[in-house]
Structures are given as C-alpha cells and as structure tokens.
C-alpha positions in Angstrom: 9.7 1.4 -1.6 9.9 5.4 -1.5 9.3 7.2 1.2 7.6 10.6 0.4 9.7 12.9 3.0 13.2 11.2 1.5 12.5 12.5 -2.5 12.4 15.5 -3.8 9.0 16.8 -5.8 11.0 17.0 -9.0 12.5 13.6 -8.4 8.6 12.6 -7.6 7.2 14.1 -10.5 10.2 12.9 -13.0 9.2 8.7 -11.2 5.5 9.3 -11.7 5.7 10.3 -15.1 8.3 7.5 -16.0 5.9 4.8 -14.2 8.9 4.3 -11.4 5.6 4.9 -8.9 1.8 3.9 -9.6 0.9 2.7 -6.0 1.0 4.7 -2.1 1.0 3.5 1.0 0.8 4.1 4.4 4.2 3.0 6.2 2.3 3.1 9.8 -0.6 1.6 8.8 0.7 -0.9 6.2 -1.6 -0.5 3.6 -1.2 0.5 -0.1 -3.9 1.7 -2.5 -3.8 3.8 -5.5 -2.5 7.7 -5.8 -6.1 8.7 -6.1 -7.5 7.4 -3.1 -8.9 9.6 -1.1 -7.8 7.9 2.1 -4.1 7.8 0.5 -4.1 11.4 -0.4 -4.9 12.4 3.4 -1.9 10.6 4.8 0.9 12.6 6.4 4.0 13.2 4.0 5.9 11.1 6.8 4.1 8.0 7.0 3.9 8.1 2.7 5.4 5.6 0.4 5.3 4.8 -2.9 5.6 1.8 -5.0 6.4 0.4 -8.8 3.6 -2.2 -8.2 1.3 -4.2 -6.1 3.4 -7.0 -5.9 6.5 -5.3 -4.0 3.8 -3.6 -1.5 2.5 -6.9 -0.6 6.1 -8.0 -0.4 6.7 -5.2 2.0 4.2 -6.5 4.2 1.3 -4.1 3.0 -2.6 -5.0 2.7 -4.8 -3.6 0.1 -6.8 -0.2 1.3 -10.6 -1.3 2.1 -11.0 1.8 0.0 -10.0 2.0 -2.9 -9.5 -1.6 -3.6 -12.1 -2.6 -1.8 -12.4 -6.6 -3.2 -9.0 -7.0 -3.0 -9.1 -6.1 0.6 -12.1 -8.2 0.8 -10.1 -11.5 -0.5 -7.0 -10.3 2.2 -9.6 -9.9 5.4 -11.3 -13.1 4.4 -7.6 -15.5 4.0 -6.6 -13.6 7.4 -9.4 -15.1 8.9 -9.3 -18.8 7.7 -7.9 -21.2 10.1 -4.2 -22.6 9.3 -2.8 -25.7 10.5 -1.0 -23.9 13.5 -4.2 -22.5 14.6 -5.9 -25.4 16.7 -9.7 -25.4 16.8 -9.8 -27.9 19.9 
C-alpha cells in the first residue's frame, strides 16, 4: 500500500506507468476501486492509497467500492451478511 501524500507525482507517474499501481483506495473508508472511479478521484490526497492489485487491498482490510465495482461489492455485502457459526440465531 501507497499512501498518496507520502510519493512524489514523478515517483506516481513513473509506478503508474510501470503497473506498480492499478487500484485506489480510501484509507478512512476502507474501500478500493479503480483510478477512474469517480467516487475514488474525489477522495482527499490524505485519505488516498494505492495498490499493485485487488488482492493486497483486500488483504489490507479493504471492500470493493459499490461504485465502480458494483458486483464485486454486491458478493462482499451479501457474505457480510450471512450468518457464521459464532453468530447464534437462538
């Protein structure tokens, strides 16, 4: 994970165009989409972070934006709400 206000924009550019970054997040928030997201784009340079790949934001702890990947959210919001066996229904 990057964080936005820690990296220069050369540095930024120079990871972008080497694939080093393809996904943002919101560090607050906890949730990654892609750089083109339009609800990604508005977070505040202090609260953005930037990934290789989906797999080390959801390692992070992040969900998927309800945005921009909208069925991938979907699948999160629907295991979040499925019953586990410390959850006692009783």
């Amino acid at each position: 994970m990057i964080r936005h206000s820690e990296i220069n924009a050369k540095s930024l550019r120079a990871k972008l165009r080497l694939g080093e970054i393809q996904w943002g997040g919101n560090a607050r928030l906890k949730i990654y989409g892609t750089l083109k997201c339009k609800s990604g784009k508005r977070t505040k340079k202090e609260n953005r972070v930037f990934f290789k790949d989906e797999s080390r934001a959801m390692e992070a702890g992040f969900r998927p934006c309800g945005h921009c990947l909208n069925a991938k959210y979907q699948l999160w919001k629907n295991r979040k709400q499925l019953p586990g066996p410390w959850t006692s229904r009783g």
